[in-house]
Structures are given as structure tokens and as C-alpha cells.
C-alpha positions as CSV (number, residue, x, y, z in Angstrom):
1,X,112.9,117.8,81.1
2,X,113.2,114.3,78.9
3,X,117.2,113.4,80.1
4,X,115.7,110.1,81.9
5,X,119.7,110.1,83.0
6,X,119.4,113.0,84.8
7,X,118.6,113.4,89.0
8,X,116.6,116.6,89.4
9,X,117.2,117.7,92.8
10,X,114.0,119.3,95.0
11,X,115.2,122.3,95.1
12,X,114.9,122.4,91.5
13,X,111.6,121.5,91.1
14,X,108.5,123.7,90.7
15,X,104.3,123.1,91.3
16,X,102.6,122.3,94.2
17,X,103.3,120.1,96.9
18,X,101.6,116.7,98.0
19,X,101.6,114.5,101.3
20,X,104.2,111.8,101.8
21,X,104.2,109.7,104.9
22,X,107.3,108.3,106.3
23,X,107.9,105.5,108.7
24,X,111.3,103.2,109.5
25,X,109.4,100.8,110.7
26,X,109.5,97.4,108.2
27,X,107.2,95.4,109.1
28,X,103.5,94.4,109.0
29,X,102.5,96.8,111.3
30,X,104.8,99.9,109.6
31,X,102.9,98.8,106.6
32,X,99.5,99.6,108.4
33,X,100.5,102.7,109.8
34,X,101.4,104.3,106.7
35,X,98.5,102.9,104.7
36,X,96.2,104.3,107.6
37,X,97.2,107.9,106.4
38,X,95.8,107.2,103.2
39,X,93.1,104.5,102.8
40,X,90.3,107.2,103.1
41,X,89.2,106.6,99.8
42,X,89.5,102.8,99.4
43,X,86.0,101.9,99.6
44,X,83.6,98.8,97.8
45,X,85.2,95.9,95.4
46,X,89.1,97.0,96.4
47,X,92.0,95.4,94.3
48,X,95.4,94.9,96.1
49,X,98.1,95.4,93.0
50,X,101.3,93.5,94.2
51,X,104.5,91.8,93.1
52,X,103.7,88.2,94.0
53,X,107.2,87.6,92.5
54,X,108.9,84.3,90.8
55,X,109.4,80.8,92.2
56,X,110.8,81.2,96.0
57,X,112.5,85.2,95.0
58,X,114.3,86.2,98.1
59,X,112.9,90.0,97.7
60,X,109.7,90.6,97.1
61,X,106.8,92.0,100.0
62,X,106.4,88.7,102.2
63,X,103.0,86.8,101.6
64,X,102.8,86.5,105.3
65,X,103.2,90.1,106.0
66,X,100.9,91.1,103.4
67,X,98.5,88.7,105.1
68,X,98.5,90.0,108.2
69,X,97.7,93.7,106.6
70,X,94.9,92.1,104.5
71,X,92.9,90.5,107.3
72,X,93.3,93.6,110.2
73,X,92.7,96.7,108.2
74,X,88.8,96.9,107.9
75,X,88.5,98.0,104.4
76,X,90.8,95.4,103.0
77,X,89.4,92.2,104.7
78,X,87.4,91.5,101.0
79,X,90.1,92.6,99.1
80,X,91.3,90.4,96.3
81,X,94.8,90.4,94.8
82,X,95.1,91.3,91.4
83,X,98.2,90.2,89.1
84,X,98.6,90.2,85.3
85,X,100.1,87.4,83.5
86,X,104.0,87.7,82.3
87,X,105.0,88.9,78.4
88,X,108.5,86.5,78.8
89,X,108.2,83.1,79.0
90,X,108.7,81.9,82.4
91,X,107.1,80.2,85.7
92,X,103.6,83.3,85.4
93,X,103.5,83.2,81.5
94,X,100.3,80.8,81.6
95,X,97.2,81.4,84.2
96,X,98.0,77.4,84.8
97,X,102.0,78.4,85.7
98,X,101.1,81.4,86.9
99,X,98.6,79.5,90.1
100,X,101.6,77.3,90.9
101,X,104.1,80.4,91.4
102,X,101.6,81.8,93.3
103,X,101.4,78.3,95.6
104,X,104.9,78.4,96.3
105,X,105.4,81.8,97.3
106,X,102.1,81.9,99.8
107,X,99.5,83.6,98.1
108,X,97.1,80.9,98.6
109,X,95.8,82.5,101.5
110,X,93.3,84.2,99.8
111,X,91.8,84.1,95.8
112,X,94.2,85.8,93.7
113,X,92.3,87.0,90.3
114,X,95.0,87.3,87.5
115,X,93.2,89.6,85.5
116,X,93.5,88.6,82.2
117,X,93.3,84.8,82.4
118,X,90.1,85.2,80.8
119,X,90.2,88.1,78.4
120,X,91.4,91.9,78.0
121,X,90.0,95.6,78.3
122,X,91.0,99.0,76.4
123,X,90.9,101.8,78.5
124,X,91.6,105.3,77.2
125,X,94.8,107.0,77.5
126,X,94.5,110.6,77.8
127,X,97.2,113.1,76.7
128,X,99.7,110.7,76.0
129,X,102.1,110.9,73.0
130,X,102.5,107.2,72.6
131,X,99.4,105.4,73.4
132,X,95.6,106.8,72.9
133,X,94.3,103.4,74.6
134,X,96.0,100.7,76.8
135,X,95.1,96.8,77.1
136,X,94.6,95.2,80.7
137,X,93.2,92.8,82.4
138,X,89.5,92.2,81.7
139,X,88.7,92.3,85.1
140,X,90.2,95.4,86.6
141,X,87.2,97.1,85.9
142,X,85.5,95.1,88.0
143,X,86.8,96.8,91.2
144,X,86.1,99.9,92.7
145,X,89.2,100.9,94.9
146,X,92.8,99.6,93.8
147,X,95.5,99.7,96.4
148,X,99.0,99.4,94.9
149,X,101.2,97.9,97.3
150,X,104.8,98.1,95.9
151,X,108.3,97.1,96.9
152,X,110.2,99.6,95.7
153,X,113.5,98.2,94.3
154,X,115.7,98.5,90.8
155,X,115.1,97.5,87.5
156,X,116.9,96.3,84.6
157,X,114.8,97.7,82.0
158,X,113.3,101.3,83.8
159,X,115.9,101.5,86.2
160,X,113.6,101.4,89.3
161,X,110.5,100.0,90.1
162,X,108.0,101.6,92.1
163,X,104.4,102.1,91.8
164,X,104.3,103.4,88.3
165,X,105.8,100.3,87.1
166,X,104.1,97.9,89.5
167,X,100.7,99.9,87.5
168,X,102.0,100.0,84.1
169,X,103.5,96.9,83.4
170,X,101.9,95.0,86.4
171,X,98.0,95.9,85.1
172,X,98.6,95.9,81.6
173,X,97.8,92.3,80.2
174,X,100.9,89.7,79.3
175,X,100.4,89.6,75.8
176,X,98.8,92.7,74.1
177,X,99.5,95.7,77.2
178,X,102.7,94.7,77.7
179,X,104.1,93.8,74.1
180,X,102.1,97.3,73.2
181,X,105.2,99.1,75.8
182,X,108.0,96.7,75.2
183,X,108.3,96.1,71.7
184,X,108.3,98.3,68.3
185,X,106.0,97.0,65.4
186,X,108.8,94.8,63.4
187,X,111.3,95.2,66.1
188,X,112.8,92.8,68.8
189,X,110.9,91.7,71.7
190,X,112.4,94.2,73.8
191,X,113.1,96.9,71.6
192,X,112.0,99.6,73.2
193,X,114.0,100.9,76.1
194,X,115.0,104.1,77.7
195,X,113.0,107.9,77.3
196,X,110.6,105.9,75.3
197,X,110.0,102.8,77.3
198,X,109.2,104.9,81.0
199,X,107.2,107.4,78.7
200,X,104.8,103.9,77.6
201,X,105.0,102.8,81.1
202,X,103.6,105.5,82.5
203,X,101.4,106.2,79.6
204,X,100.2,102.5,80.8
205,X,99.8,104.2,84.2
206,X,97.6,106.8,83.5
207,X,94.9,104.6,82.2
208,X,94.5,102.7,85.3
209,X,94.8,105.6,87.4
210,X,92.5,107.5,85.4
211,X,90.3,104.9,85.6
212,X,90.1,104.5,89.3
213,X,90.0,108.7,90.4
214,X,90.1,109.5,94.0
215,X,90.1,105.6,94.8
216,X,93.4,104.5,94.3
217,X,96.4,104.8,97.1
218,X,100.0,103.7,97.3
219,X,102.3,102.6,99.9
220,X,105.9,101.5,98.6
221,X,108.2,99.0,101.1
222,X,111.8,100.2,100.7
223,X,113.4,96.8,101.6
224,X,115.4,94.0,100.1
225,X,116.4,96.6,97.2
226,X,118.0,94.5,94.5
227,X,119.0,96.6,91.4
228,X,116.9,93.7,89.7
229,X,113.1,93.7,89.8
230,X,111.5,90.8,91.8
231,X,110.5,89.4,88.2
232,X,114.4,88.1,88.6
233,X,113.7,85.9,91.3
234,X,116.3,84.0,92.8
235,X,118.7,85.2,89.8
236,X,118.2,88.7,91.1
237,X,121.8,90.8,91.9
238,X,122.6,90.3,95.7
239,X,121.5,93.7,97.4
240,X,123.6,95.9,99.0
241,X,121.5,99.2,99.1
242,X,120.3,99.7,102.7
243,X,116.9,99.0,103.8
244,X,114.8,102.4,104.1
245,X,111.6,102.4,105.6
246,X,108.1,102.6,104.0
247,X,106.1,105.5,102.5
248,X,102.5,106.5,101.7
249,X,100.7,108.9,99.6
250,X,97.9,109.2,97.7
251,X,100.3,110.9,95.1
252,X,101.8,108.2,93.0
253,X,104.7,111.1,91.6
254,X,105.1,112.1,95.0
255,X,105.4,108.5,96.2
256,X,108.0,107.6,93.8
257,X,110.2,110.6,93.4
258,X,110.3,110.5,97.7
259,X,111.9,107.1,97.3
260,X,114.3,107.7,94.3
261,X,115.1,110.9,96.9
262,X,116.0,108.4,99.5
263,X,118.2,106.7,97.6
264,X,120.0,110.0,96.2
265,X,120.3,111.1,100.2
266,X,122.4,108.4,100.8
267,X,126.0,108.3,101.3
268,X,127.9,107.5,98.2
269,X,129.1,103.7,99.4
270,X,125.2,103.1,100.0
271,X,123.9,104.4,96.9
272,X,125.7,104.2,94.2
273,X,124.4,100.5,92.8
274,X,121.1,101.7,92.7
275,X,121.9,105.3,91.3
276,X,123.9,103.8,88.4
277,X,121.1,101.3,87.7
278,X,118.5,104.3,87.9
279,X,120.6,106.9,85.7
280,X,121.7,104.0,82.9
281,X,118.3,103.3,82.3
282,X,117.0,106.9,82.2
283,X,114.4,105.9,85.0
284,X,114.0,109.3,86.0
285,X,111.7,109.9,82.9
286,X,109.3,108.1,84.8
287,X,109.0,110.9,87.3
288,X,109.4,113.8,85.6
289,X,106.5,112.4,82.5
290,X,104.4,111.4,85.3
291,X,104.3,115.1,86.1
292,X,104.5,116.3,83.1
293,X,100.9,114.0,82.1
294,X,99.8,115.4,85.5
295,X,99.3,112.2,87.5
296,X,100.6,114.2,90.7
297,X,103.5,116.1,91.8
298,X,107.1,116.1,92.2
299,X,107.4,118.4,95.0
300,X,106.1,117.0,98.6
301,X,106.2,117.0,102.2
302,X,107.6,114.2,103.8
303,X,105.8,113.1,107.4
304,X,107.3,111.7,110.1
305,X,105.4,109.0,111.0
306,X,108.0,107.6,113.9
307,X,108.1,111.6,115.5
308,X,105.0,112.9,116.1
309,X,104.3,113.4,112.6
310,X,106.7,116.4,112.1
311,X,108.3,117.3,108.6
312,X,111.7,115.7,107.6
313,X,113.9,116.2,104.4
314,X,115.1,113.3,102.8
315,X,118.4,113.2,104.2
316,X,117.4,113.1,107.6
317,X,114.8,110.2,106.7
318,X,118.3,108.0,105.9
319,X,120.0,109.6,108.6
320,X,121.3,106.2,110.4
321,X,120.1,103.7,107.7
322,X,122.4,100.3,108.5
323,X,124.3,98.6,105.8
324,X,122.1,95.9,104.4
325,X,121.1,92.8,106.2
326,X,117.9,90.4,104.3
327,X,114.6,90.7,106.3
328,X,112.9,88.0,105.3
């Protein structure tokens, strides 16, 4: 399937099934919980992969919350966030810019490495049609364990973003990775969009992941869902999608097709910004290549963390979910 346009509902949908956990509980400590189901594997030099977001953006994963996470859980109380310098020109184009963001949005409260201040790495890119190699930051490879920590939102180039773009763009360096996925040799600076551009995203992906094995694990924060991506900042469209909850897996397919289920579960009046924003952008390439690749599957079973850890569908997941109200 290559219709990035096209919603592919579960039942649908062949392979094997992985783990996703499931709490409604957004906060610091429903952030813990889920990443408790799936931190077995983040051991040694660990790199937290976040959106540390523009100048004062309303949306993005609190510092403070992040914080908090950071200094309780044992095996993340070294951990360093990593970011990746911007390919548009703007307030994290520079390393020097890029420190001052990070100042004014909080991050100060621990060393955050932008990984390609100081130079780039290839890795390999295996089986992908696009890319053979991808560039990132130099020091990526430093690390042993990478958690990607994403707040799963829209997009207004791949529809949505959750933790195959907060990987593919957000590792790959600002001005060879990313120009490598945006742009066409002799074409515009953003030339490449649609099929094509979540096909090089998650190409971009699959080096990173690759690279890190069993030692990688995701937990995506469905709050604060602008159809924009945090990059927007305070220009970002006001959100009106519902706040959700927050998921874990050590599946990065499963992660993301579970929340682009959520979304599709809800009612028509609370969905249907970020459906539109998904489907016009063919984002759902981005789930069905990352299974096609084989970075994990599209089938799961969703956990209840809030019920004694029973299995829920989708729908009832939303069942209840409030019109939107900011949680700052």
C-alpha cells in the first residue's frame, strides 16, 4: 500500500502484533508510568530525542515535566538531551541561536548536546529505495541507549508528527540529513513532499534505529495537538483536537499507527482537523513504509495502563476524551 492519503483500518491489517501501553494520565508521572513498561533496555550513555520547540511555543512536552522524568527514573538521571540543528533559517538554525531557544524554553536544566554543532556522521541505510546512507549528528554515536520522547501532534509537511519524524528529521543533521530528505538535486528547498518525502523520513529512521537495536524505546504525549508541528511555535494553528493520553512501546510502527488510531476513533467534530491534515499530506505512508522496511508492526495490543492493565481498542481509549482545554 503507497496511497499515503489513505487510513487503513486494523482490521485490515496483517503480521504480527506488538505491545502498546496506554495511560490518560498527562502528566509527569503518566509519562513515568508508561516509560516504566518499556525502559528495560535503556542502559549506559542514554540520549533523550525531544522537541525542545521554538521561542516560548505554547505546545511542545513542558521542560519542567520532562525534568522531573529525567531526575526520578534511575536509568535516565545521566541522560543527555540530544537535538539537531534546523535546515530553515530561524531561532535553532545556528548552535549559537540554537543555545538561546533552548534558554528560553527551560532546557537549561541539564547539558543539551546538539549533535551536529561540531560535525556529521553517515550511517547506513539498509533496504531503502531512496537513501543507501543518512547524515546525523556527529555525536549520536556516542550514546548507547536513545529514548525518543515525542509529542505526538500534526504536521504541515508529513501530516503528523510522531516518533518517526521526531527520529528522521529530528537526528538527521540541519544541513546535509535534512536537505538530503527535503529537497531534490536542482529543485526548491522544499521540493519534496508527499509518498516521497515520509518514504526519506522514515528511510532517515531506519538508520538511527538500526543503529541503536534493542536499545531504543518510545513514549509519545498526545497533548496540545496542533495540526502544526512545534517547529511553528507560537505561529502554530490554535488546537482544537482533544487531548488523548500517552502511549509506550518499544515498537515505533506500533507507537505511531496507535496514535493516528486514536485520532481516527474519535468523533467526527473532534477529529476531523487533524484527519484532513494527516490524509492531505499522505502521512500515512509513514506507517505503512515503516512496515513495509520492517521497523515494527502495524498491528498491536493496546494496554490499559489506568485498568489493571487489561486490553482496550482504540475507541474505547477516547471513549470520554473532553473538548480541548491547553495544559500547560
Amino acid at each position: 500500500m503507497t496511497d499515503g492519503r489513505k487510513y487503513i483500518p486494523m482490521e485490515e491489517r496483517t503480521g504480527n502484533e506488538s505491545i502498546v501501553y496506554f495511560t490518560r494520565e498527562i502528566s509527569p508521572e503518566g509519562i513515568k508510568k508508561a516509560f516504566e513498561k518499556v525502559n528495560g533496555n535503556i542502559t549506559g550513555k542514554v540520549a533523550v530525542k525531544l522537541h525542545t520547540g521554538e521561542p516560548n511555543g505554547p505546545n511542545f512536552t513542558p521542560a519542567s515535566w520532562v525534568k522531573e522524568v529525567l531526575d526520578t527514573e534511575e536509568c535516565l538521571k545521566e541522560a543527555t538531551i540530544v537535538e539537531t540543528n534546523t535546515y530553515y533559517e530561524g531561532a535553532r538554525y545556528t548552535t549559537e541561536d540554537h543555545l538561546k531557544t533552548l534558554e528560553i524554553n527551560g532546557w537549561t536544566f541539564r547539558p543539551v548536546d546538539i549533535m551536529d554543532a561540531d560535525g556529521t556522521v553517515t550511517l547506513p541505510v539498509k533496504g531503502g529505495k531512496w537513501f543507501t546512507e543518512m547524515s546525523h549528528g556527529k555525536t549520536m554515536i556516542d550514546y548507547d541507549s536513545m529514548f525518543v520522547l515525542t509529542h505526538f501532534k500534526g504536521h504541515t509537511m508529513g501530516g503528523f508528527g510522531g516518533s518517526n519524524k521526531n527520529i528522521g528529521i529530528g537526528c538527521a543533521d540541519g544541513r546535509i540529513g535534512k536537505k538530503w530528505i527535503h529537497a531534490h538535486e536542482g529543485g526548491g528547498a522544499w521540493s519534496v513532499v508527499e509518498d516521497e518525502l515520509m518514504e526519506k523520513i522514515t528511510e532517515s529512521t531506519k538508520a538511527t534505529i538500526d543503529f541503536f537495536g534493542k536499545n531504543i524505546t518510545y513514549v509519545n504525549v498526545m497533548r496540545n495537538m496542533s495540526v502544526d508541528c512545534d517547529c511553528a511555535g507560537v505561529a502554530a494553528a490554535p488546537v482544537v483536537t482533544p487531548n488523548v493520553g500517552i502511549l509506550a512501546s518499544t515498537d515505533i510502527c506500533a507507537i505511531d499507527t496507535a496514535c493516528v488510531d486514536l485520532i481516527y476513533a474519535m468523533c467526527e467534530e473532534d477529529h476531523h482537523a487533524m484527519v484532513e491534515r494527516i490524509e492531505s499530506r499522505h502521512g500515512h505512508r509513514q506507517l505503512s513504509y515503516m512496515n513495509e522496511l520492517g521497523m515494527g508492526n502495524n498491528r498491536y495490543i493496546l494496554i490499559d495502563l489506568d485498568n489493571n492493565e487489561v486490553r482496550i481498542t482504540p475507541k474505547q481509549a477516547v471513549e470520554g476524551v473532553k473538548p480541548f482545554k491547553l495544559i500547560k
